[in-house]
Z-matrix of the N, CA and C atoms (Angstrom, degrees):
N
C 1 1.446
C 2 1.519 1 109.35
N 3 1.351 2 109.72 1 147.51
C 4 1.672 3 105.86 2 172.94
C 5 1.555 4 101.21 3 -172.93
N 6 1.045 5 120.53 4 -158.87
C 7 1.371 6 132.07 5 -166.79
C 8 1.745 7 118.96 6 39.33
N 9 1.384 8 110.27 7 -108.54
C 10 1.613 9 109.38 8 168.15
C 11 1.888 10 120.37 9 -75.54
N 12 0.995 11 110.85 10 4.05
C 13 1.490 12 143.05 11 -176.80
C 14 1.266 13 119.53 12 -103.91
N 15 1.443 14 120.73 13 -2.59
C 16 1.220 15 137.76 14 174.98
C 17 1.735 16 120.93 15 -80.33
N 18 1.272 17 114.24 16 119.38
C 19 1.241 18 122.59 17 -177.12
C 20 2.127 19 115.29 18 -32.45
N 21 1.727 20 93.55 19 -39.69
C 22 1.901 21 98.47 20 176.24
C 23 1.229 22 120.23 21 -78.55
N 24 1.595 23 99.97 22 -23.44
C 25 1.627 24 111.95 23 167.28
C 26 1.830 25 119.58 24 -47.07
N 27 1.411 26 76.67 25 -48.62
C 28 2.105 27 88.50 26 -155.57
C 29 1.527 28 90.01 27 -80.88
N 30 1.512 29 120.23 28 -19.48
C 31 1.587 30 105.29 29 173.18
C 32 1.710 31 122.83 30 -78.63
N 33 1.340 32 113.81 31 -31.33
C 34 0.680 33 132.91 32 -165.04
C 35 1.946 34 95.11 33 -96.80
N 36 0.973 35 145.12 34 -14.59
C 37 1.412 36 148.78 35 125.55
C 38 1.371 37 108.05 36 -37.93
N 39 1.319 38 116.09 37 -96.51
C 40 1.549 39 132.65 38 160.67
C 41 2.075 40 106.66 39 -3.75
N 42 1.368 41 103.57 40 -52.66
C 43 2.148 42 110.11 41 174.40
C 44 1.970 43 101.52 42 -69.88
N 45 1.101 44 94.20 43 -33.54
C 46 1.563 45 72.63 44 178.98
C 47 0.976 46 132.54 45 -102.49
N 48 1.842 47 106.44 46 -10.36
C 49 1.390 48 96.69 47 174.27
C 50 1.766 49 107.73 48 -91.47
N 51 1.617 50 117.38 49 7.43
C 52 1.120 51 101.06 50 164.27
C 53 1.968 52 110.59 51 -73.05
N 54 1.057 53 81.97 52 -32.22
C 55 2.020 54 91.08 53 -176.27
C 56 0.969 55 110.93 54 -55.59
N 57 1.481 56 111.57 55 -51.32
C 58 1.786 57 105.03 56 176.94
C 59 1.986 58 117.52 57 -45.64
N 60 1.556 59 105.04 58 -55.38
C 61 0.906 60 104.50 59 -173.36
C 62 1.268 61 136.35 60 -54.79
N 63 1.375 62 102.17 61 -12.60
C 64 1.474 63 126.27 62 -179.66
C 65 1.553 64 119.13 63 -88.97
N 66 1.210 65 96.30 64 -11.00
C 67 1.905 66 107.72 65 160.62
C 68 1.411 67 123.75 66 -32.73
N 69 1.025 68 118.55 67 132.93
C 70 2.065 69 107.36 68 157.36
C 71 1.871 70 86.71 69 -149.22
N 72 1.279 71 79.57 70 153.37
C 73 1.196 72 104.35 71 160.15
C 74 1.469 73 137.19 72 -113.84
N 75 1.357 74 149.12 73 -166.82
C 76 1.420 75 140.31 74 178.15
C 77 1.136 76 66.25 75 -144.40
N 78 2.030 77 91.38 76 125.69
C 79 1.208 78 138.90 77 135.60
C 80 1.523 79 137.85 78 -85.81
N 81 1.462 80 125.22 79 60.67
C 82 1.126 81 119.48 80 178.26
C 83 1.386 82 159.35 81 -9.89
N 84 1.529 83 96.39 82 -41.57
C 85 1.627 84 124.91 83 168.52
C 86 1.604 85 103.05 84 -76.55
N 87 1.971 86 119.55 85 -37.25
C 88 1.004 87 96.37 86 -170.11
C 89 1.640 88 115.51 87 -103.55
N 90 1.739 89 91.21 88 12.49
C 91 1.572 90 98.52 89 169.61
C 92 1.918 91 101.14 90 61.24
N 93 1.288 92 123.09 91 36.37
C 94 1.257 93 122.86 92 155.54
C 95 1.656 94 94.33 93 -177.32
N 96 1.860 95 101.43 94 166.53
C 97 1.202 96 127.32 95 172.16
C 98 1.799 97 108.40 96 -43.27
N 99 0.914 98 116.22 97 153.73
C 100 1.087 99 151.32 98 -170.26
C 101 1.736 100 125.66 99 -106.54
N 102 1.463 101 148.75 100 33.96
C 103 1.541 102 132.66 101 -140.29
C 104 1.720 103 99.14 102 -93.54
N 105 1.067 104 107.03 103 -162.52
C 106 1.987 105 128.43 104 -177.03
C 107 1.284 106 92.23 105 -71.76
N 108 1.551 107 114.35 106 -51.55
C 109 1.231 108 89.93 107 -168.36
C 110 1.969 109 141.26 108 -83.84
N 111 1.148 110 82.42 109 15.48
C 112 1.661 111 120.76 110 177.69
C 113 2.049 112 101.70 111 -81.51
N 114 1.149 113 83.30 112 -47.98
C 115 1.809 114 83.07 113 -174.47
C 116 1.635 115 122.58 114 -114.01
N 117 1.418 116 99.79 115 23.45
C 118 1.874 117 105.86 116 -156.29
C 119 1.693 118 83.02 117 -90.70
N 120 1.430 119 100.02 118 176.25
C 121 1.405 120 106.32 119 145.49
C 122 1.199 121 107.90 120 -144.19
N 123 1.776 122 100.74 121 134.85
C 124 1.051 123 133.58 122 -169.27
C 125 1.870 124 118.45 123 -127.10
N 126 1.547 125 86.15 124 74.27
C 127 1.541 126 101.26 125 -172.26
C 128 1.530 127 129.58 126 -45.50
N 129 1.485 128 110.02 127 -9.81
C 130 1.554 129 123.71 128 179.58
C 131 1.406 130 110.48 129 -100.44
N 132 1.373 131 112.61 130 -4.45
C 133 1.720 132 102.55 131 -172.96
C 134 2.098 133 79.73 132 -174.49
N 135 1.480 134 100.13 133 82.20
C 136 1.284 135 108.33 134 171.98
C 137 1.929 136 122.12 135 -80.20
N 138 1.597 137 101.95 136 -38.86
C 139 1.604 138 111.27 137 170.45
C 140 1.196 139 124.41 138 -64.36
N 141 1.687 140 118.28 139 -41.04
C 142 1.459 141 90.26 140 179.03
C 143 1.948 142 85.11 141 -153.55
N 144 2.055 143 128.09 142 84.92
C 145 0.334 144 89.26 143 161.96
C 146 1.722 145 127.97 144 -137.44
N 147 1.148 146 127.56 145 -140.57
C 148 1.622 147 132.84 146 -134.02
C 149 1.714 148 93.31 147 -111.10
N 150 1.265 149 132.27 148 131.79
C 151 1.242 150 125.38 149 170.38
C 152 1.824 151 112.57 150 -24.85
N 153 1.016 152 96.50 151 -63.82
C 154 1.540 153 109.93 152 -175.37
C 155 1.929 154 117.56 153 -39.47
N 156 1.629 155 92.05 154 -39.33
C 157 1.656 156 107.29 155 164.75
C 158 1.789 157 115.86 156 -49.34
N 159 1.383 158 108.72 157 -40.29
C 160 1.309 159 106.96 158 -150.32
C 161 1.606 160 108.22 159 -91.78
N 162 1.616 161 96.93 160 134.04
C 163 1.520 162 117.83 161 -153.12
C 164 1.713 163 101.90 162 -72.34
N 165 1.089 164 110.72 163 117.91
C 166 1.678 165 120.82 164 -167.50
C 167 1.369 166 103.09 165 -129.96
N 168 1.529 167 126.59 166 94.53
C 169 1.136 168 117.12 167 -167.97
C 170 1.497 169 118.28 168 -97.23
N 171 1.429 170 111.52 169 115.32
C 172 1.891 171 130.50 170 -149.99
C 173 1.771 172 92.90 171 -136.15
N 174 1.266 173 111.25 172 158.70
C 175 1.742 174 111.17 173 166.95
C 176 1.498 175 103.97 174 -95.51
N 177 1.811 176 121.72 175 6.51
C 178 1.344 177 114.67 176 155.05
C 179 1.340 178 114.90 177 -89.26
N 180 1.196 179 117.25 178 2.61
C 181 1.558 180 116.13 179 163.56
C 182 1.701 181 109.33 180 -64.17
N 183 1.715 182 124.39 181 -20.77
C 184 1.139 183 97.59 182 -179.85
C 185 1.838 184 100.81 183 -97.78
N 186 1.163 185 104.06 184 79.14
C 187 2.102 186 99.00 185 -168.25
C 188 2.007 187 74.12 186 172.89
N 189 1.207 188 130.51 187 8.46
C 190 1.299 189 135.49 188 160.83
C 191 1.820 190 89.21 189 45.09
N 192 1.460 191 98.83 190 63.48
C 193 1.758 192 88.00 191 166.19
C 194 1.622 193 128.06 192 50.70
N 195 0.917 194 113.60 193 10.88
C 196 1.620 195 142.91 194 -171.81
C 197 1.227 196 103.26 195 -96.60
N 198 1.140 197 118.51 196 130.13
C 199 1.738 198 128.95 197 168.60
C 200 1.723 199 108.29 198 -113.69
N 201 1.180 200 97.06 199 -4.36
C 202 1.861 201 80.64 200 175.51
C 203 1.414 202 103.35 201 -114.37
N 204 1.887 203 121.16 202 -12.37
C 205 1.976 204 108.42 203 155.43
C 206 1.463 205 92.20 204 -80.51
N 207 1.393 206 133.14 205 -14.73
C 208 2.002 207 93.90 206 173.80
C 209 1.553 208 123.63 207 -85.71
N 210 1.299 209 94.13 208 13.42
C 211 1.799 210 116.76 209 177.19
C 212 1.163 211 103.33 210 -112.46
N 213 0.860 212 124.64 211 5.37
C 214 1.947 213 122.45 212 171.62
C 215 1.706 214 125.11 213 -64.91
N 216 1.195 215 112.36 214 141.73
C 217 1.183 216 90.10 215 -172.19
C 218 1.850 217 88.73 216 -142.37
N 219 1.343 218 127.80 217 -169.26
C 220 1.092 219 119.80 218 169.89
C 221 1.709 220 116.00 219 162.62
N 222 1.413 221 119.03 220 140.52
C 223 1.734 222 110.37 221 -169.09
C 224 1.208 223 107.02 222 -96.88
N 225 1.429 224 83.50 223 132.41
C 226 1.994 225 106.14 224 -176.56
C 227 1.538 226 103.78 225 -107.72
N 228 1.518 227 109.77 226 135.76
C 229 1.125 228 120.50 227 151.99
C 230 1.053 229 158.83 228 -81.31
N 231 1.346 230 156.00 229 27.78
C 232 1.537 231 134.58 230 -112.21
C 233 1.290 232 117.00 231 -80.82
N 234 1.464 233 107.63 232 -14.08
C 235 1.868 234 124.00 233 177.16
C 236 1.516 235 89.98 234 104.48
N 237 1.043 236 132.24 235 38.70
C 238 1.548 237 129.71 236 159.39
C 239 1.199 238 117.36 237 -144.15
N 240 1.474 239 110.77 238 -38.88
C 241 1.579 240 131.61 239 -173.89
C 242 1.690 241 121.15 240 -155.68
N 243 1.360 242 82.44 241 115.67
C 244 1.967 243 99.38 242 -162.09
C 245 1.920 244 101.71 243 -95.25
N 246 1.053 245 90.84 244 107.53
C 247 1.636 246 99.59 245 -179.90
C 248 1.604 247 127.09 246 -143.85
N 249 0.939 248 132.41 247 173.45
C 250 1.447 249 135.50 248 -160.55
C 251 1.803 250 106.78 249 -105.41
N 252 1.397 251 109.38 250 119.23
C 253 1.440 252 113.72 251 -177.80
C 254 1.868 253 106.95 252 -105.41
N 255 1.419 254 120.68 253 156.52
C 256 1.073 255 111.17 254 -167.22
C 257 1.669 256 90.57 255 -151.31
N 258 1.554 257 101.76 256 -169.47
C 259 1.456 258 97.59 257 167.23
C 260 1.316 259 136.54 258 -55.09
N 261 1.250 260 111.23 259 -31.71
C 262 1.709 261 122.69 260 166.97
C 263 1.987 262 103.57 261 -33.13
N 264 1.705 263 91.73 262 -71.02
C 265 1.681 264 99.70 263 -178.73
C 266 1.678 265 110.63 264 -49.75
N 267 1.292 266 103.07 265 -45.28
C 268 1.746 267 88.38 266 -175.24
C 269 1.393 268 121.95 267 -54.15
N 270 1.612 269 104.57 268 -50.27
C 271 1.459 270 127.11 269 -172.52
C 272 1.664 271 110.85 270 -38.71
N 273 1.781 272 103.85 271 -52.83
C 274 1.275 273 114.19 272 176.58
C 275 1.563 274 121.30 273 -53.76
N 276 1.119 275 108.00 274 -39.99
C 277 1.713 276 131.63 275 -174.02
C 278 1.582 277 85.17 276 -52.88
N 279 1.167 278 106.59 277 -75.87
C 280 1.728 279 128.73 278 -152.80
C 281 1.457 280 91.47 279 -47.63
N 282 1.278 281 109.47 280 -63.96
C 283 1.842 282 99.89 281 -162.67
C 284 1.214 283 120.42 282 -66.33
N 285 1.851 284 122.96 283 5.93
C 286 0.988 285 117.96 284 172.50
C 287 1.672 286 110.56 285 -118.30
N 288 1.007 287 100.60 286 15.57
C 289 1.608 288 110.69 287 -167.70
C 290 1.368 289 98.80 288 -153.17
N 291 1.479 290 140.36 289 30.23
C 292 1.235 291 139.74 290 176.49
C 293 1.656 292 119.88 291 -30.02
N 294 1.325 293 126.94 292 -55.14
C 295 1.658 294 126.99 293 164.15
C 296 1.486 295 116.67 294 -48.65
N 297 1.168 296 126.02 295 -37.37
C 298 1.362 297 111.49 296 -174.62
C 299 1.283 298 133.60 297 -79.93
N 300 1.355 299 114.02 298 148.64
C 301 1.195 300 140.06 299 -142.46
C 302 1.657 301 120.15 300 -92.08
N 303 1.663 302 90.95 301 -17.69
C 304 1.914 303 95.17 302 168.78
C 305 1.707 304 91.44 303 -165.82
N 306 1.541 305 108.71 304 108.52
C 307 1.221 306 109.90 305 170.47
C 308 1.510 307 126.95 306 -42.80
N 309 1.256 308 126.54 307 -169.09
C 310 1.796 309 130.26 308 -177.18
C 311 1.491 310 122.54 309 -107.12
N 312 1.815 311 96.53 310 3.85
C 313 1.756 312 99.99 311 -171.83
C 314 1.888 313 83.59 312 -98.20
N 315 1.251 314 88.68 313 -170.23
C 316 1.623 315 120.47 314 -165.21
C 317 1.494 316 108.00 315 -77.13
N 318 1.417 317 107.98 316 -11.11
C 319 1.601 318 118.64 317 -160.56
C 320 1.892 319 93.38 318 -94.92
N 321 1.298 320 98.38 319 -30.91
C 322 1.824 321 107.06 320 -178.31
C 323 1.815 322 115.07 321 38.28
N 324 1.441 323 101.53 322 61.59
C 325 1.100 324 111.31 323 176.99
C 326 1.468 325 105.72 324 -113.41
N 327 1.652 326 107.01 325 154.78
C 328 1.199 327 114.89 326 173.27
C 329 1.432 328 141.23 327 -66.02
N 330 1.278 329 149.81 328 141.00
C 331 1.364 330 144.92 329 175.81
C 332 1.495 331 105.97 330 -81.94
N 333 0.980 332 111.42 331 -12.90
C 334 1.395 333 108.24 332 -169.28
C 335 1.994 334 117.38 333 -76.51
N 336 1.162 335 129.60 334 143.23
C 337 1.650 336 129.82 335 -140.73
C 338 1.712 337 72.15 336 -86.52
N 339 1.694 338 112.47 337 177.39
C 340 1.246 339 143.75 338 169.95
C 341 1.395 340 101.47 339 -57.49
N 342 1.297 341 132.71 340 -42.72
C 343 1.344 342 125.36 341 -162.17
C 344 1.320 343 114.51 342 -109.80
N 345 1.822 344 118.90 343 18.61
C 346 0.962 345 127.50 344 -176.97
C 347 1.418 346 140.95 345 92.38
N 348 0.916 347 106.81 346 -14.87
C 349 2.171 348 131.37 347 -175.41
C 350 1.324 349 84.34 348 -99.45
N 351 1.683 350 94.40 349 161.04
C 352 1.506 351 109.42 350 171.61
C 353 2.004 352 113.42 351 -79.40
């Protein structure tokens, strides 16, 4: 992996899209701030919902916006060859198995985004 696939990349993705989210604006007409979660859509909780709801589609959605599972690391066995899996292994899992709910490496994290959708 390297370029946009790079471990400083996805953190440094991961810093801004926390920044973005942290936006508001002043709305005049409505006489208050304005945030994401005012204008997101958040197809699992459309009436009333939570930044965290709103569907933001990132490849840190599969590490659910998390910077300490895209720092995960952990030793896998298969009974032939004992080695260390990381985000690289998950990432792969996920894009081929996008719905599921706890990948097949040692790290057994979910594919599933922060707000619940694949």
């Amino acid at each position: 992996f390297s370029g946009v696939l790079a471990a400083d990349v996805l953190r440094a993705l991961l810093e801004l899209q926390e920044r973005l989210a942290a936006v508001t604006a002043w709305v005049p007409e409505e006489g208050r701030e304005v945030t994401l979660r005012d204008v997101c859509y958040a197809p699992l909780n459309p009436a009333a919902p939570r930044l965290e709801d709103c569907c933001v589609n990132s490849v840190t959605q599969y590490f659910q916006n998390n910077g300490t599972r895209l720092a995960m690391t952990a030793t896998q066995d298969d009974g032939k060859v004992t080695g260390t899996v990381d985000w690289r292994d998950h990432l792969i899992y996920c894009v081929n198995s996008p719905l599921s709910f706890k990948d097949i490496t040692a790290l057994e994290l979910s594919c599933m985004a922060e707000y619940g959708g694949p």
